[in-house]
SEVEX-405773 format. One line per 8 residues: number of its first residue (from 1); their letters; for each residue x negated, z, y of N, C-alpha, C. Coordinates in pm, whole numbers, plus 50000, padded with zeros to 5 digits. Example, Ala and Ser with C-alpha at 12.3 -4.5 7.8 and 13.67 -1.06 7.14 Angstrom:
SEVEX-405773
1) as) 48681:50780:49431:48770:50780:49550:48680:50780:49670 | 48715:50708:49775:48633:50714:49894:48710:50787:50003
//
This chain:
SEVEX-405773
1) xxxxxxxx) 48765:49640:50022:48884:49579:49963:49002:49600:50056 | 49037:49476:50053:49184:49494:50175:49319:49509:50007 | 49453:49558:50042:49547:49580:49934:49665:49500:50022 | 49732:49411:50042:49812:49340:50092:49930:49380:50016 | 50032:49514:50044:50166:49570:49955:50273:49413:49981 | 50277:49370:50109:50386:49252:50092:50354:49115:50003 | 50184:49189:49913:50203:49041:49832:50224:49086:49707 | 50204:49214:49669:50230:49266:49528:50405:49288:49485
9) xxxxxxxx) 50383:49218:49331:50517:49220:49329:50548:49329:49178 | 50404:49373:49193:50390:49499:49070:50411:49430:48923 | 50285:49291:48910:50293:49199:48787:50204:49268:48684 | 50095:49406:48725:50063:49476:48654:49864:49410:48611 | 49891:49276:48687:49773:49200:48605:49616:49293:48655 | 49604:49346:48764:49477:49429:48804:49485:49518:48700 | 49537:49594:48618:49548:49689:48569:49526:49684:48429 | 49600:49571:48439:49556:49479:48252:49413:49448:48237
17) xxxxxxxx) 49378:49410:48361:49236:49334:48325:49124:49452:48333 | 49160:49543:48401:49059:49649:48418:49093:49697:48271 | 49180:49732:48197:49141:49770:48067:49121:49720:47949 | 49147:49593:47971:49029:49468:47901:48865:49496:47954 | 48840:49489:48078:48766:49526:48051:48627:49677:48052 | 48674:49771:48038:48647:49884:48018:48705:49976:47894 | 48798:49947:47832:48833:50001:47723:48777:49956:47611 | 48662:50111:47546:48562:50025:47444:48477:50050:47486
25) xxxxxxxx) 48444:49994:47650:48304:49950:47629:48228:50004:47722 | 48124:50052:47673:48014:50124:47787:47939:50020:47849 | 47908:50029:47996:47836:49982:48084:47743:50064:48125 | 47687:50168:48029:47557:50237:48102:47480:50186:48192 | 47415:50269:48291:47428:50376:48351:47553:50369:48452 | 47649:50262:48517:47743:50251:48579:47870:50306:48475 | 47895:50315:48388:48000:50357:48320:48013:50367:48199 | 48087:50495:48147:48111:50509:48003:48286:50403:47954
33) xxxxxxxx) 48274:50399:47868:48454:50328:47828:48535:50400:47886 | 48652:50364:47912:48826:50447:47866:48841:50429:47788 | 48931:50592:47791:48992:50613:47658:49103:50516:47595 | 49147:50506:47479:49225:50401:47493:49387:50420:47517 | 49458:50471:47610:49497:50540:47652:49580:50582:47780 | 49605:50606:47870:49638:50676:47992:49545:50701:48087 | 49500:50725:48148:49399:50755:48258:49359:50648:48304 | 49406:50566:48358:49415:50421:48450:49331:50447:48592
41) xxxxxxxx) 49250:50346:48566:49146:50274:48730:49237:50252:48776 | 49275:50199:48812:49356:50161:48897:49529:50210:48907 | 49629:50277:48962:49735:50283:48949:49810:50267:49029 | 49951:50188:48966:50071:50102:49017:50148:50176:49059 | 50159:50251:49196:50312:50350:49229:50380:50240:49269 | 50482:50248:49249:50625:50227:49255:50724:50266:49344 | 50789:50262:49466:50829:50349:49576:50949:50217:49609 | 51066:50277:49601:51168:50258:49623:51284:50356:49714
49) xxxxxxxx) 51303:50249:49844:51350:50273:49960:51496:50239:49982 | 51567:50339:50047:51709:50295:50136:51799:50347:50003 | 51917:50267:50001:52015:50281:49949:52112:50169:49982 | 52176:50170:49812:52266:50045:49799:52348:49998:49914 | 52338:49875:49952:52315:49765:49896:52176:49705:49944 | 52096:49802:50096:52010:49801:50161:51897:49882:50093 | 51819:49838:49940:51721:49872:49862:51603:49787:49905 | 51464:49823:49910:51341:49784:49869:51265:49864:49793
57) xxxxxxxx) 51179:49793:49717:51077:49829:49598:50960:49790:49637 | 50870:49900:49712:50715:49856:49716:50636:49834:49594 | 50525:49793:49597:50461:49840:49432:50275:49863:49512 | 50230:49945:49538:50107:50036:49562:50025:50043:49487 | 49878:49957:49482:49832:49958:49358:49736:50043:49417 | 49612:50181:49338:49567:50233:49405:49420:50274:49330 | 49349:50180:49388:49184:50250:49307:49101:50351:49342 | 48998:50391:49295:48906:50462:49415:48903:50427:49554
65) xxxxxxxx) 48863:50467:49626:48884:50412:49762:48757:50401:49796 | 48630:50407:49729:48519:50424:49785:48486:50474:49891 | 48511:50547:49950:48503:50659:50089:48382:50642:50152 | 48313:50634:50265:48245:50675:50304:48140:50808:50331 | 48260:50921:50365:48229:51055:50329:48330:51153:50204 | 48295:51048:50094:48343:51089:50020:48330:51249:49927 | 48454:51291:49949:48422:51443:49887:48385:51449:49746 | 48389:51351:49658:48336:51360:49539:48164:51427:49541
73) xxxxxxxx) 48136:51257:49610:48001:51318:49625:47939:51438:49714 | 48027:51433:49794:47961:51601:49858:47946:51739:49765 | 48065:51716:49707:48087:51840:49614:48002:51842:49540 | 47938:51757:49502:47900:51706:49302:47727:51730:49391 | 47647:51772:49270:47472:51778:49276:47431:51735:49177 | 47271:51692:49213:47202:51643:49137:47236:51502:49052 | 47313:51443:49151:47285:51266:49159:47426:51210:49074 | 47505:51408:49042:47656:51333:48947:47718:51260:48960
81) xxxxxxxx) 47775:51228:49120:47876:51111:49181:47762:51109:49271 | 47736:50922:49282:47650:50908:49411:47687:50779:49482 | 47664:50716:49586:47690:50634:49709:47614:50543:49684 | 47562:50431:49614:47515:50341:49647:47469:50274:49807 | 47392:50196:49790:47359:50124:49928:47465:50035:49979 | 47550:49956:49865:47645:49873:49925:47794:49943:49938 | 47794:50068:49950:47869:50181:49955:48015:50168:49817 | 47957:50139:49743:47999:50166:49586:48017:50316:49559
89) xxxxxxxx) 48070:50381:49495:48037:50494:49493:48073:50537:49292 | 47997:50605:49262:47986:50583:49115:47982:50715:49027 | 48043:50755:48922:48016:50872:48878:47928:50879:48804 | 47769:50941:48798:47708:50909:48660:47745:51000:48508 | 47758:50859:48399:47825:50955:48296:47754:51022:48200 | 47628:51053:48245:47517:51140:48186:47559:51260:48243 | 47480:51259:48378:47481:51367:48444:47626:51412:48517 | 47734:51365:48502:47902:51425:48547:47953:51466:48372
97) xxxxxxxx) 47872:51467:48260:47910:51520:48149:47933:51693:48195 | 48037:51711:48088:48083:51818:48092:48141:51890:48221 | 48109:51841:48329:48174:51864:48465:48316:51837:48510 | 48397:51903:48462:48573:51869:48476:48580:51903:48629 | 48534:51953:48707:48578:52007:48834:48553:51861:48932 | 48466:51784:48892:48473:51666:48943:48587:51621:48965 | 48669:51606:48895:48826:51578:48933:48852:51609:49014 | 48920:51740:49038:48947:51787:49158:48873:51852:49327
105) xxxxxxxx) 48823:51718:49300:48722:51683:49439:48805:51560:49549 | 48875:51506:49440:48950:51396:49544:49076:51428:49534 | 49095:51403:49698:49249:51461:49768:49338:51313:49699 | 49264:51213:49659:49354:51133:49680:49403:51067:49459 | 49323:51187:49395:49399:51256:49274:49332:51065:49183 | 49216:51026:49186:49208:50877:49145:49048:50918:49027 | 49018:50975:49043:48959:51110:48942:48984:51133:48774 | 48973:51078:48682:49059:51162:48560:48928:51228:48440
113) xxxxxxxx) 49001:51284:48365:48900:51344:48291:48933:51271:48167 | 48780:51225:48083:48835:51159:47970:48775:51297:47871 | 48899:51293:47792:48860:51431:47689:48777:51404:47579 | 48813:51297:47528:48751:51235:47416:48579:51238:47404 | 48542:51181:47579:48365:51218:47552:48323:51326:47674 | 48423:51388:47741:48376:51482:47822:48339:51472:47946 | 48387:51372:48027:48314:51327:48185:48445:51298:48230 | 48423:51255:48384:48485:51271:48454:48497:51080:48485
121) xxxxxxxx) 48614:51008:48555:48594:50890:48518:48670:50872:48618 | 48630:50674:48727:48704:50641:48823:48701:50504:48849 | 48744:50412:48907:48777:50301:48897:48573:50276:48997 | 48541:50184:48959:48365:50156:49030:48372:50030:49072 | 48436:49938:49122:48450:49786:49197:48397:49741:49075 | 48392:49751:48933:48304:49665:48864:48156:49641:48937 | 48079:49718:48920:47978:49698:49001:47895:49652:48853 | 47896:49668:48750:47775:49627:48681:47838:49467:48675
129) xxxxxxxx) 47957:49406:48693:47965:49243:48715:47923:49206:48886 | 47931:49281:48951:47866:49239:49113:47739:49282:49085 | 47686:49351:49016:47518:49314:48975:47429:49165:48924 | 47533:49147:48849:47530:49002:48749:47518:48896:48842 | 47633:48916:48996:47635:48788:49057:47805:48728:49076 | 47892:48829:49007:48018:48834:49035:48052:48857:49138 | 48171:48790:49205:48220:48766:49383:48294:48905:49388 | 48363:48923:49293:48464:49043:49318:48462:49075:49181
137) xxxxxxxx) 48535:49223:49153:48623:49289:49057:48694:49234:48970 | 48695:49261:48869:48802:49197:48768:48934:49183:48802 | 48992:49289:48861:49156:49340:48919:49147:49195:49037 | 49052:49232:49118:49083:49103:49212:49141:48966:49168 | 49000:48924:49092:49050:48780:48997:49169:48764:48955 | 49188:48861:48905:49349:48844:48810:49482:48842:48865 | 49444:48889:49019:49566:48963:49085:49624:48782:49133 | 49716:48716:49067:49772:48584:49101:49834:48558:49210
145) xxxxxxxx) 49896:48649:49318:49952:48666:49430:49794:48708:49548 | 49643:48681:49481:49616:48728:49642:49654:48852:49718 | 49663:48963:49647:49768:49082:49742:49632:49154:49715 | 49510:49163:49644:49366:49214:49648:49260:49109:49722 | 49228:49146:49797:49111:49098:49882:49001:49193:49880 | 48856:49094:49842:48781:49183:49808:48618:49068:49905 | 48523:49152:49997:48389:49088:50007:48352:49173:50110 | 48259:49145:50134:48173:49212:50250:48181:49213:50388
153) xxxxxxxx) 48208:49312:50465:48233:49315:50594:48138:49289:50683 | 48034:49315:50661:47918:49296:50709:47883:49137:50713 | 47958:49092:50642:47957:48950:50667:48099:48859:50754 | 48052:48821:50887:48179:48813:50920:48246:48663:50902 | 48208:48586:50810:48244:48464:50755:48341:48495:50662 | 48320:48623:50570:48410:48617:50460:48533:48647:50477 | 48656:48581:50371:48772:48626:50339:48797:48765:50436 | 48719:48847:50358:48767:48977:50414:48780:49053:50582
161) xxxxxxxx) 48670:48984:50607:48623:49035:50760:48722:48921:50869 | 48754:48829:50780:48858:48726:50855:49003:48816:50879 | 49008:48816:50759:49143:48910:50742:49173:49030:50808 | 49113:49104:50813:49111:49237:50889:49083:49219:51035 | 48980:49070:51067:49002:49010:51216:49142:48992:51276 | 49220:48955:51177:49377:48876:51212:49440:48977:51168 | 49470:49077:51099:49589:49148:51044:49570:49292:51070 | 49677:49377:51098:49664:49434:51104:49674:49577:50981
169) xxxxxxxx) 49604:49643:50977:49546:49713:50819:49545:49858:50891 | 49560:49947:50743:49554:50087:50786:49499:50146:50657 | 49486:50299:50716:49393:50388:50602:49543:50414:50554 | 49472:50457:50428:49594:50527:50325:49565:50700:50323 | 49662:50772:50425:49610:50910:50434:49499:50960:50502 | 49467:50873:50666:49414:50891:50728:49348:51063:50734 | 49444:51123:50763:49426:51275:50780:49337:51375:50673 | 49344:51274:50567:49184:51349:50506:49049:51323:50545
177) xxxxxxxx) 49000:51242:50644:48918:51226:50698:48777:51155:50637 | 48768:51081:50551:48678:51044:50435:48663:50908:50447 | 48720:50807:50542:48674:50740:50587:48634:50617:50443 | 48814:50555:50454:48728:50483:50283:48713:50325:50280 | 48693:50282:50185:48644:50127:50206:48763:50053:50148 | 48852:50130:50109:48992:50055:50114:49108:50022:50175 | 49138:49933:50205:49197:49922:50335:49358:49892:50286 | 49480:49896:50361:49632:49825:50317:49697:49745:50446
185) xxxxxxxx) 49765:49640:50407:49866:49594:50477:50015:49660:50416 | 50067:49659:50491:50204:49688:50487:50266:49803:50408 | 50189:49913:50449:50208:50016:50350:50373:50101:50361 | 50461:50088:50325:50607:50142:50322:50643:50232:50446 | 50699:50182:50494:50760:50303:50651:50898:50321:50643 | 50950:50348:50744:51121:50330:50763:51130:50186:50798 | 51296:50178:50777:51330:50076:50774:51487:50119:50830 | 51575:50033:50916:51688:50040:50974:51793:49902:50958
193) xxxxxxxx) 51894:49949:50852:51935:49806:50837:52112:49813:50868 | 52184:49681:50882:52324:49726:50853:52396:49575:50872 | 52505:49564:50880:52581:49446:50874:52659:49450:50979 | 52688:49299:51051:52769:49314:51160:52879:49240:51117 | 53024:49284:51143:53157:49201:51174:53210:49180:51315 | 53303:49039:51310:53384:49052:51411:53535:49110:51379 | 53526:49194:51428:53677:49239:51441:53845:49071:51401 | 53785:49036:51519:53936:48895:51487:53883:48806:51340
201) xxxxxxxx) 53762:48817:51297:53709:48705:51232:53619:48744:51089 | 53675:48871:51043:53590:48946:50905:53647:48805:50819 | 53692:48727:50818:53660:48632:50726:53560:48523:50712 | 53484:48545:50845:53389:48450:50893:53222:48560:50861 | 53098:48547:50827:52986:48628:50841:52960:48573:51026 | 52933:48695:51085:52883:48680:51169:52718:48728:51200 | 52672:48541:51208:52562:48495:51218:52515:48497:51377 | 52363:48561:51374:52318:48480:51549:52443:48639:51596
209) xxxxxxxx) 52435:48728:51541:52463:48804:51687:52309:48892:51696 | 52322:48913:51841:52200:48970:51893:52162:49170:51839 | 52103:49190:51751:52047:49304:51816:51912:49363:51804 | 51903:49465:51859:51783:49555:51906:51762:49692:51889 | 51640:49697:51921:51573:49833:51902:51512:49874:51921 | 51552:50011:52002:51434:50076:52128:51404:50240:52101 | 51312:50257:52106:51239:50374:52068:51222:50428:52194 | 51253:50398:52333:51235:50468:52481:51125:50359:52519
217) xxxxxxxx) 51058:50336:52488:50931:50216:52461:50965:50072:52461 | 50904:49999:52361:50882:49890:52307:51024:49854:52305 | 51138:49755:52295:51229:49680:52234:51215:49581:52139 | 51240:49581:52024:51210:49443:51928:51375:49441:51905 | 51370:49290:51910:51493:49220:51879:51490:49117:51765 | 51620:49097:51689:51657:49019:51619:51751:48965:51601 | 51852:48853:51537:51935:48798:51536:51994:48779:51394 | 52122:48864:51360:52129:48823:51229:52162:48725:51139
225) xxxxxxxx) 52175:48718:51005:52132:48636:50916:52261:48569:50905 | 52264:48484:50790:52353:48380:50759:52484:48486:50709 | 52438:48620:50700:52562:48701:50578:52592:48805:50717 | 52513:48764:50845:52565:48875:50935:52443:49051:50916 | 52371:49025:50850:52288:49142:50805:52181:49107:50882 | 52126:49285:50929:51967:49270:51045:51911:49356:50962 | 51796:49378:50998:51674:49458:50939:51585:49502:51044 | 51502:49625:51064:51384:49631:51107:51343:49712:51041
233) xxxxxxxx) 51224:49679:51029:51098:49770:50939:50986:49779:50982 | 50907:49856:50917:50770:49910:50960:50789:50015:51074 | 50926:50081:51064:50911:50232:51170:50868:50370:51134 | 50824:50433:51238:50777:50570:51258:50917:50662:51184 | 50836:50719:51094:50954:50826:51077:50969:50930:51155 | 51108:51014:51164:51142:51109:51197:51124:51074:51318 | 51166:50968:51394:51160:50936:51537:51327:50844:51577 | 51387:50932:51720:51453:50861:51751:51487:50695:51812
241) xxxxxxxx) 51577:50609:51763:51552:50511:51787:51738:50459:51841 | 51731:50367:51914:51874:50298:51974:51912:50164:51933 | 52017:50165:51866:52096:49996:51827:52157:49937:51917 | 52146:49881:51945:52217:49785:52034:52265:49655:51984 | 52412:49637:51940:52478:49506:51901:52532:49457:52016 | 52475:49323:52053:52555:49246:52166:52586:49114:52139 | 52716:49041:52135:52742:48913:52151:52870:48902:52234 | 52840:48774:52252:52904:48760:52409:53048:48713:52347
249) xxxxxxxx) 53139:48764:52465:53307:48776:52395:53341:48929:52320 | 53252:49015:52294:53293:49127:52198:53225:49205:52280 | 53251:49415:52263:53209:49475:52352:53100:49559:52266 | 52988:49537:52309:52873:49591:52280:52871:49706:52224 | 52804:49757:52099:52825:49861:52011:52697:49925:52036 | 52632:50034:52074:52554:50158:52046:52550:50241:51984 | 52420:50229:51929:52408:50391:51806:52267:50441:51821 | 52289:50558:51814:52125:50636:51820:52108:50716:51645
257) xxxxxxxx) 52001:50696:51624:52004:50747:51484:51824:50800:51478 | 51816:50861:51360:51671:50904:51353:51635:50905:51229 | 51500:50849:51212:51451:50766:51068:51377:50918:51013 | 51514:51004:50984:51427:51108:50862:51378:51004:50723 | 51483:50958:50734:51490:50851:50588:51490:50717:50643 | 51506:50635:50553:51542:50486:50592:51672:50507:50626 | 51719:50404:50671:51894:50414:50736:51976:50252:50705 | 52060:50286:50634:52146:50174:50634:52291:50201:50741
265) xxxxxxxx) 52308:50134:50837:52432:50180:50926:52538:50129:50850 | 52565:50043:50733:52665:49980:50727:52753:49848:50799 | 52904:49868:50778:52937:49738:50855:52932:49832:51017 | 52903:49712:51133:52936:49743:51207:53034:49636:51271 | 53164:49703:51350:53295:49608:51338:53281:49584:51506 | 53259:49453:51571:53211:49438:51695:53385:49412:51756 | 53448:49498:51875:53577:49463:51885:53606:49345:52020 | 53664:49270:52021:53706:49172:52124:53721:49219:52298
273) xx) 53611:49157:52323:53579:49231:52489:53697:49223:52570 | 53835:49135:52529:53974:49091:52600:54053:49143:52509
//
């Protein structure tokens, strides 16, 4: 599954439909119900960046990740959480009865315990509908923006293996090492924003002035907007980076700043090169 964050606009519908359909209802041997309740397959973080007037709102939807070397199943014996062939990975709710420590096997906390019948419980791709002959997951279907992509890599015709051909995708929490089958676009970084004026002409937005941004490296440039406002995003935190405002007639403004946080510079007032 690829998670595309710049298409989710956090409409909630993956989340609805997964408890339509699992609340209630057992899918033995792939799954017992949810409770009816709290303990969500799937969950919607919410992550909100910068500061007024320079705000964004990601929305992170986050399932099992199906791991490859997933620590569930390492931890767990005698067949409790196991790996399928099409690398599904599944808790059984016979044998993960009474086993609460299952939970806290995954770093990435997607695990819950249902109290009501005693097991341990996690979002499973809908695998007893991809048994049936279903293309994808319920959450997929529903998701109306396309921001869930879901098929087989191993196939390089599909949706998915196209996508991850052309885009560029990352692990979520690389550094646990588990290697998972869920993949993201555009997962929240820094961001560096601010507004430019002209000094003789704050009654005018100044549009189309030039600037940039250099990390010692790379330069990416942009030109600002109709209101005079630039943006760059998708940066490294806690790394120094250089502004550069230039338009011709006014004397070039420099700033060095460092993305502990996101950064809004504010106005910047460009003064008359004469």
């Amino acid at each position: 599954m690829v998670i595309n964050i710049k298409r989710c606009n956090g409409c909630y519908n993956c989340f609805l439909s997964c408890r339509d359909e699992y609340e209630g209802n057992h899918y033995l041997p792939y799954s017992a119900a949810q409770p009816p309740s709290g303990k969500p397959w799937i969950r919607i973080s919410e992550r909100e960046r910068g500061s007024c007037p320079k705000v964004k709102v990601d929305y992170i939807p986050l399932p099992c990740l199906q791991c490859n070397d997933a620590s569930c199943v390492e931890a767990s014996s005698e067949g409790a959480v196991y790996r399928r062939p099409d690398g599904i990975v599944l808790i059984d709710p016979v044998k993960a009865a009474g086993r609460k420590e299952i939970v806290f096997t995954c770093p990435y906390r997607v695990i819950d315990w249902n109290d009501e019948q005693g097991i341990p419980q996690k979002c499973t791709f809908c695998a007893h509908l991809l048994d049936q002959g279903w293309k994808t997951p319920r959450c997929v279907e529903a998701c109306p923006n396309e921001a869930l992509i879901f098929g087989d890599l191993n196939d390089p015709s599909s949706d998915i293996s196209k996508m991850m051909a052309s885009s560029s995708f990352e692990e979520l929490h690389p550094e646990y090492g588990l290697k998972p089958n869920v993949f993201f676009i555009g997962l929240p970084k820094r961001f560096i924003a601010g507004e430019v004026l002209l000094e003789d002409q704050q009654e005018v937005c100044a549009e189309g002035v030039r600037v940039s941004l250099s990390d010692g490296g790379e330069t990416q440039t942009v030109k600002t907007d109709t209101f005079g406002d630039f943006e760059f995003d998708g940066l490294a935190p806690n790394r120094v980076y250089t502004v550069r405002i230039k338009h011709e007639g006014y004397v070039t403004e420099e700033l060095s700043v460092m993305t502990k946080r996101d950064i809004n510079l504010g106005e910047i007032i460009l003064k008359p090169s004469q």
